[in-house]
N, CA, C and O of each residue as an XYZ file, in Angstrom:
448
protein
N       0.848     -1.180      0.000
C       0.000      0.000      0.000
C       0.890      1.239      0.000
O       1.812      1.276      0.816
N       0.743      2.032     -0.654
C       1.451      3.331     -0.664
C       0.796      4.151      0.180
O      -0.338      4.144      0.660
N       1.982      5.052      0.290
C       1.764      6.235      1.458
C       0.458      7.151      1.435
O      -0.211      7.688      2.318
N       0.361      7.082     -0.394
C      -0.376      8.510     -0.561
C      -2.053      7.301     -0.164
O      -3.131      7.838      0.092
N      -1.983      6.583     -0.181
C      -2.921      5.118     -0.177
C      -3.716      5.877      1.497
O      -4.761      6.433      1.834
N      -2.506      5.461      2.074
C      -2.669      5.517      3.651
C      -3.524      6.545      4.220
O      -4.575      6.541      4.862
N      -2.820      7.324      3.824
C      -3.037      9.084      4.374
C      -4.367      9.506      3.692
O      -5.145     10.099      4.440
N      -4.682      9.355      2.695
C      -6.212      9.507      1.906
C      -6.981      9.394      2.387
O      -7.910     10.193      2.502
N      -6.790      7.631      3.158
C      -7.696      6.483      3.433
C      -8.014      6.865      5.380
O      -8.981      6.498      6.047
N      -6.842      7.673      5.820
C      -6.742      8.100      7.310
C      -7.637      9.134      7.059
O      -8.575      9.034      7.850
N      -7.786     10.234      6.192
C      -8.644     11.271      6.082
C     -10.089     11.014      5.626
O     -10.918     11.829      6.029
N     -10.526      9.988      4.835
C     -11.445      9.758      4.417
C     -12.307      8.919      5.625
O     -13.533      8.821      5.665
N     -11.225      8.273      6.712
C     -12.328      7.886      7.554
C     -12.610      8.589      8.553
O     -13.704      8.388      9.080
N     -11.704      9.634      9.120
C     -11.513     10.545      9.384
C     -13.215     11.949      9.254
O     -13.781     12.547     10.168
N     -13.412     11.962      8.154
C     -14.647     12.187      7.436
C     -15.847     10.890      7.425
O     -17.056     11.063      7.267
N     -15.408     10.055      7.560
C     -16.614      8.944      7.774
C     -17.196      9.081      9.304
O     -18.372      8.809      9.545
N     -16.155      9.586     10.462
C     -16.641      9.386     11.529
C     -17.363     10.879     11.674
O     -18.551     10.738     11.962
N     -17.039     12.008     11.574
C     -17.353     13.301     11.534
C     -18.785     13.397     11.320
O     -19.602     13.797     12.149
N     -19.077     12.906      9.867
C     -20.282     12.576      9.882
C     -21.231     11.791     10.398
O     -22.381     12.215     10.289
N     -21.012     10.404     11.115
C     -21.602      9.479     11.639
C     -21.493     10.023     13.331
O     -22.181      9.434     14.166
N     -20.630     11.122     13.735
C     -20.654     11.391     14.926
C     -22.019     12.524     14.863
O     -22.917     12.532     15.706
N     -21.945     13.395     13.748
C     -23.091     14.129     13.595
C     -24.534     13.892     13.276
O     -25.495     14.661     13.289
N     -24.418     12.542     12.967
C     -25.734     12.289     12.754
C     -26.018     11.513     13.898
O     -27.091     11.860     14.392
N     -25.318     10.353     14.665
C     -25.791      9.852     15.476
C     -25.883     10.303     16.781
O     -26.787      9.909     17.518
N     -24.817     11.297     17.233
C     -24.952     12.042     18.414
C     -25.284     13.601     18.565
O     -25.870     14.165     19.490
N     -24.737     14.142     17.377
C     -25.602     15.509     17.703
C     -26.783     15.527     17.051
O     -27.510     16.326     17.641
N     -27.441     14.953     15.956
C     -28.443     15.209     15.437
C     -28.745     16.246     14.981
O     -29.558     17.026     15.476
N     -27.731     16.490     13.323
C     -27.382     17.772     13.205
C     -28.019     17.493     11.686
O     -28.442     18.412     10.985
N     -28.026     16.253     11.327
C     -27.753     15.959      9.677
C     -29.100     14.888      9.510
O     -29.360     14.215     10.507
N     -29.916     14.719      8.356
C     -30.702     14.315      8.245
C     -30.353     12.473      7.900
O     -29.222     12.089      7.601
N     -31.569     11.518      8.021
C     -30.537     10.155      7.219
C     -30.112     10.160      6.495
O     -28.955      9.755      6.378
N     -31.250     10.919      5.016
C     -31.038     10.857      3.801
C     -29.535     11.734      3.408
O     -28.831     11.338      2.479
N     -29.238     12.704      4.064
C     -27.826     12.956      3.807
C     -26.743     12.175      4.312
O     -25.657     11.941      3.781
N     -27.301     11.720      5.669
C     -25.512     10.653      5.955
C     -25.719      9.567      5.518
O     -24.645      9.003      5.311
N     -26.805      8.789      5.188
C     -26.591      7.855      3.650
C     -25.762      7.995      2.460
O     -24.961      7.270      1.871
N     -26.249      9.238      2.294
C     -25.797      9.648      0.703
C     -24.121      9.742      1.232
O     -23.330      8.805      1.115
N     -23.798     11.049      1.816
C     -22.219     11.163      2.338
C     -21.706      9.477      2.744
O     -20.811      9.035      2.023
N     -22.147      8.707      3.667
C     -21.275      7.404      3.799
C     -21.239      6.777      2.673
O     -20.519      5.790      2.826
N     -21.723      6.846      1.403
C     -21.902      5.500      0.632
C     -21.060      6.569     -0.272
O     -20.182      6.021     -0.938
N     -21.160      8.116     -0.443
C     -19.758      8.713     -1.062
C     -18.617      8.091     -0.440
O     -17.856      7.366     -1.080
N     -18.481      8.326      0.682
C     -16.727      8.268      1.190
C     -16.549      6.736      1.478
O     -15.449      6.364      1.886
N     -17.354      6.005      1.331
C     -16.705      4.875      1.343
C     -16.317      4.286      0.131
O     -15.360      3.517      0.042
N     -17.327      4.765     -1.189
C     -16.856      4.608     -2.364
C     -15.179      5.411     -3.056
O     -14.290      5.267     -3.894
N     -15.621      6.191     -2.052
C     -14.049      6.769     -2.267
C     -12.660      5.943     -1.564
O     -11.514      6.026     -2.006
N     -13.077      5.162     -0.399
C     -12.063      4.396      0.040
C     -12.108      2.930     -0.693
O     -11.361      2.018     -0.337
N     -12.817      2.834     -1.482
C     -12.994      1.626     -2.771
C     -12.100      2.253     -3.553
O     -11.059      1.641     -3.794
N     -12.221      3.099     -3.911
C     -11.565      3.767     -5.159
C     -10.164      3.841     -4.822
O      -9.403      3.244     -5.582
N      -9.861      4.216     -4.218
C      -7.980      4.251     -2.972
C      -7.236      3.548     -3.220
O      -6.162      3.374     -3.794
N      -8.142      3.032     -2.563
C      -7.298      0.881     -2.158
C      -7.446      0.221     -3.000
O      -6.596     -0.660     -3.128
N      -8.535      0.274     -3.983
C      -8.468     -0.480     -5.652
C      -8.580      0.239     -6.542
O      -9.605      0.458     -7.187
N      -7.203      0.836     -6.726
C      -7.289      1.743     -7.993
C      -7.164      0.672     -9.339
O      -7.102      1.263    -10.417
N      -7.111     -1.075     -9.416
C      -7.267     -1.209    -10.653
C      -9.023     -1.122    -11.143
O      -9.379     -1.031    -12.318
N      -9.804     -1.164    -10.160
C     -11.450     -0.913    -10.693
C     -11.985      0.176    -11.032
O     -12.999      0.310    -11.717
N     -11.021      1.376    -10.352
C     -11.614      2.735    -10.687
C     -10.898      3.109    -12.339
O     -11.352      4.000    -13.057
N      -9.441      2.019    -12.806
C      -9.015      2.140    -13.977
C      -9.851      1.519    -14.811
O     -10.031      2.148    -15.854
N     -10.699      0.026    -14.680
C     -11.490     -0.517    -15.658
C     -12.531      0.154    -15.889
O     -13.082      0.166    -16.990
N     -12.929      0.795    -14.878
C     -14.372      1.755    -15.185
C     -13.774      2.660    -16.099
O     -14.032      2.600    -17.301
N     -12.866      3.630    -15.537
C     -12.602      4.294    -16.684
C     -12.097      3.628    -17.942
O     -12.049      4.395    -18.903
N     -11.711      2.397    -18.169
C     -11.549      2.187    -19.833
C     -12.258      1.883    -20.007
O     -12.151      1.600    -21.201
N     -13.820      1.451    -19.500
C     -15.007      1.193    -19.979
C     -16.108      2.286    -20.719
O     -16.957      2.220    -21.609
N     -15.533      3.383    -19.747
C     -15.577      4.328    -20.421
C     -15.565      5.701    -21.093
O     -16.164      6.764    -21.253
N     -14.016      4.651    -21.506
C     -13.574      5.474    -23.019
C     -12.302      6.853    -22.279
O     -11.759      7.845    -22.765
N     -12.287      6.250    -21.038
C     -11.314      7.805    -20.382
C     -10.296      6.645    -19.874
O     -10.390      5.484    -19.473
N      -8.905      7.942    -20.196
C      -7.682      7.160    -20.758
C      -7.018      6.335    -18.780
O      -6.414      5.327    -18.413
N      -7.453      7.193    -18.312
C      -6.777      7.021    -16.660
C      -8.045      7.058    -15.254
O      -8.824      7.926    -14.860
N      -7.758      5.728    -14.841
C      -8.457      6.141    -13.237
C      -9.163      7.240    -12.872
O     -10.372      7.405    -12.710
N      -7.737      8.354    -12.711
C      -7.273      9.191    -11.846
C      -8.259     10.393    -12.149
O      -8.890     11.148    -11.408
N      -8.121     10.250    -13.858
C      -9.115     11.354    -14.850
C     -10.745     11.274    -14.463
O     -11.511     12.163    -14.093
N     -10.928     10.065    -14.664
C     -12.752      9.646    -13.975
C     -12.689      9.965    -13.069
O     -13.613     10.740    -12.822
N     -11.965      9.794    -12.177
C     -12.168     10.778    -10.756
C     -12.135     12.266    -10.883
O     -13.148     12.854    -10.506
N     -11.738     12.550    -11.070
C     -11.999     14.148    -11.105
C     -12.945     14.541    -12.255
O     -13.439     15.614    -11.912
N     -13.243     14.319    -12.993
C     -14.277     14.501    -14.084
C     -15.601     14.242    -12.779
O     -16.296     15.145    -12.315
N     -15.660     13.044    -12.470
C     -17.024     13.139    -11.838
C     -17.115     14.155    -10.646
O     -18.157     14.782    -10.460
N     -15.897     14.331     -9.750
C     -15.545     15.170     -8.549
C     -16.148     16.773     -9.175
O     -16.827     17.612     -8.583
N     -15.687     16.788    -10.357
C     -16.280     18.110    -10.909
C     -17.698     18.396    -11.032
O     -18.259     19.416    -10.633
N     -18.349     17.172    -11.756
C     -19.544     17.304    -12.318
C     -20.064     17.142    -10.869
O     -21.258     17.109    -11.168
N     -20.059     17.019     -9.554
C     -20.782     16.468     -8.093
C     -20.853     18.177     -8.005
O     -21.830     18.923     -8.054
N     -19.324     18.487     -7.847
C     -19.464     19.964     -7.150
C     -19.997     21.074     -7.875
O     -20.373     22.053     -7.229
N     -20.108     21.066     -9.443
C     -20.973     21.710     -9.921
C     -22.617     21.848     -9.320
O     -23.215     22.913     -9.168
N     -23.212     20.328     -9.001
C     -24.463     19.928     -9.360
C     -24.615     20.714     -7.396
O     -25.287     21.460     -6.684
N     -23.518     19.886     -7.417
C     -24.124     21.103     -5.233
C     -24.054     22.134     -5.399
O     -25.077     22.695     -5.007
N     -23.002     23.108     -6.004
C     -23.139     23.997     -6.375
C     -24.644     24.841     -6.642
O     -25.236     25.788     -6.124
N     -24.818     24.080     -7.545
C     -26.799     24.328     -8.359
C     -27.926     24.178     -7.066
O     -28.885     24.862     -6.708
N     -27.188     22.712     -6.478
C     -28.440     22.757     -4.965
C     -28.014     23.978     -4.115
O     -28.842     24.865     -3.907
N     -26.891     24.057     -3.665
C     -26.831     25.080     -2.794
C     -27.152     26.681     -3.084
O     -27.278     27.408     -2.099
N     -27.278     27.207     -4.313
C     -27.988     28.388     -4.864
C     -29.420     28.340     -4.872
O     -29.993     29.373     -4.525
N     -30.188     27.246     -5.231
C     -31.255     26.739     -5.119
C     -32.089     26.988     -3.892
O     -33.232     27.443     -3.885
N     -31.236     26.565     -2.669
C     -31.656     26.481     -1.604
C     -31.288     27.974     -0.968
O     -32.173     28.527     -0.314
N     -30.125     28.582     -1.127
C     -29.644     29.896     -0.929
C     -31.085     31.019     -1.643
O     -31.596     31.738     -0.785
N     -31.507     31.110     -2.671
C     -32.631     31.360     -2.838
C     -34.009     31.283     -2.954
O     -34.799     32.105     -3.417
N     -34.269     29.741     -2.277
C     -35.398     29.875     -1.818
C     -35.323     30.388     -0.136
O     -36.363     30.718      0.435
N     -34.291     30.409      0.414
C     -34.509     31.036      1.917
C     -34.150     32.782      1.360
O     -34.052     33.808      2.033
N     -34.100     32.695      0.774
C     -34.014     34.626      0.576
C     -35.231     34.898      0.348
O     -35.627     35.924      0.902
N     -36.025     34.298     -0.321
C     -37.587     34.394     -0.814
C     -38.367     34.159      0.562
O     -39.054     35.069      1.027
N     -38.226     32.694      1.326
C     -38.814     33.112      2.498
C     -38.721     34.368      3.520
O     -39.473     35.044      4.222
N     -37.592     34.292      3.242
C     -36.825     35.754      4.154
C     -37.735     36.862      3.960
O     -38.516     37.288      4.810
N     -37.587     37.280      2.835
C     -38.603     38.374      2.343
C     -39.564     38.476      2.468
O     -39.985     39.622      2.622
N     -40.517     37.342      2.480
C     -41.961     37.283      3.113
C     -42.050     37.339      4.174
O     -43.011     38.018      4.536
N     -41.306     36.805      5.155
C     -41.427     37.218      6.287
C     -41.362     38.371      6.975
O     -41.949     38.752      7.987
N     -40.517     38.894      6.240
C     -40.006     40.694      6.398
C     -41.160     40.984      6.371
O     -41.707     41.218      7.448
N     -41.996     41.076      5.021
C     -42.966     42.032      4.210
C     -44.283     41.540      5.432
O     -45.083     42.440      5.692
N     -44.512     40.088      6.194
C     -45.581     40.292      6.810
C     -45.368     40.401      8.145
O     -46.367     40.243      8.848
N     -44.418     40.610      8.642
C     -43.765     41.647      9.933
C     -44.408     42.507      9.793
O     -45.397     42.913     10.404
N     -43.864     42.859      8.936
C     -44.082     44.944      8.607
C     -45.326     45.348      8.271
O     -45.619     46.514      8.538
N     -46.360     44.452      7.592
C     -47.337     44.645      7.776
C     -47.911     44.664      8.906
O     -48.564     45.587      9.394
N     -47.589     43.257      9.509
C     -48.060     42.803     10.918
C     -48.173     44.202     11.619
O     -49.183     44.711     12.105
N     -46.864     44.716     11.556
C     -46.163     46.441     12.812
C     -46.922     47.453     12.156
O     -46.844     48.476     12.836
N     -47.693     47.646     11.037
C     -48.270     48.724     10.270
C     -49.321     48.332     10.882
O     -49.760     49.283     11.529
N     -50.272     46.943     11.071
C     -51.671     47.259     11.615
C     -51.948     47.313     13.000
O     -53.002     47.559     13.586
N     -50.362     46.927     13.592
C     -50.855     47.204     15.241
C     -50.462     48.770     15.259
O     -51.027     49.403     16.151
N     -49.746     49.370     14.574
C     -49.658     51.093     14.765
C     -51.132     52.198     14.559
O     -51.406     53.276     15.085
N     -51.939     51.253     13.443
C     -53.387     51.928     13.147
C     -54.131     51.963     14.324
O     -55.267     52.438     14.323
């Protein structure tokens, strides 16, 4: 096992517990997200420790290296959160605003 193997694989569980400490003891994170996050980072410690499967996938398809499918998809993930997290960044600005607007109404009809 190589070093860079090790140290990945120390950080990635590292991140496996972070999350499983947050969901099971603080109750910070929903299931459906520490599902989704554990079955990421453990696929990522698949990917680590058997880099010849993350190479057959990629010659399956059609991309020349492992290493390349990994980051091609790493891209296309953080784009797509990217899109959720604006998504969600503006629908709480929209609530925000309504709430403002029926405050202020609210404070306009107790002033009448």
């Amino acid at each position: 096992m190589l070093a860079s193997q090790i140290i990945l694989s120390i950080i990635i569980v590292f991140f496996i517990l972070k999350i499983t400490i947050n969901f099971f003891v603080k109750k910070n994170i929903s299931s459906k997200f520490f599902i989704f996050w554990l079955f990421l980072w453990f696929l990522g410690l698949l990917f680590i420790n058997f880099t010849p499967l993350l190479s057959f996938l990629a010659k399956k398809m059609g991309i020349g290296r492992g290493v390349d499918l990994a980051v091609y998809t790493s891209i296309i993930l953080i784009f797509y959160f990217l899109y959720l997290i604006n998504v969600e960044i503006y629908e709480l600005k929209k609530r925000i605003e309504k709430l403002v607007r029926d405050l202020a109404l609210k404070n306009l009809k107790n002033k009448l």
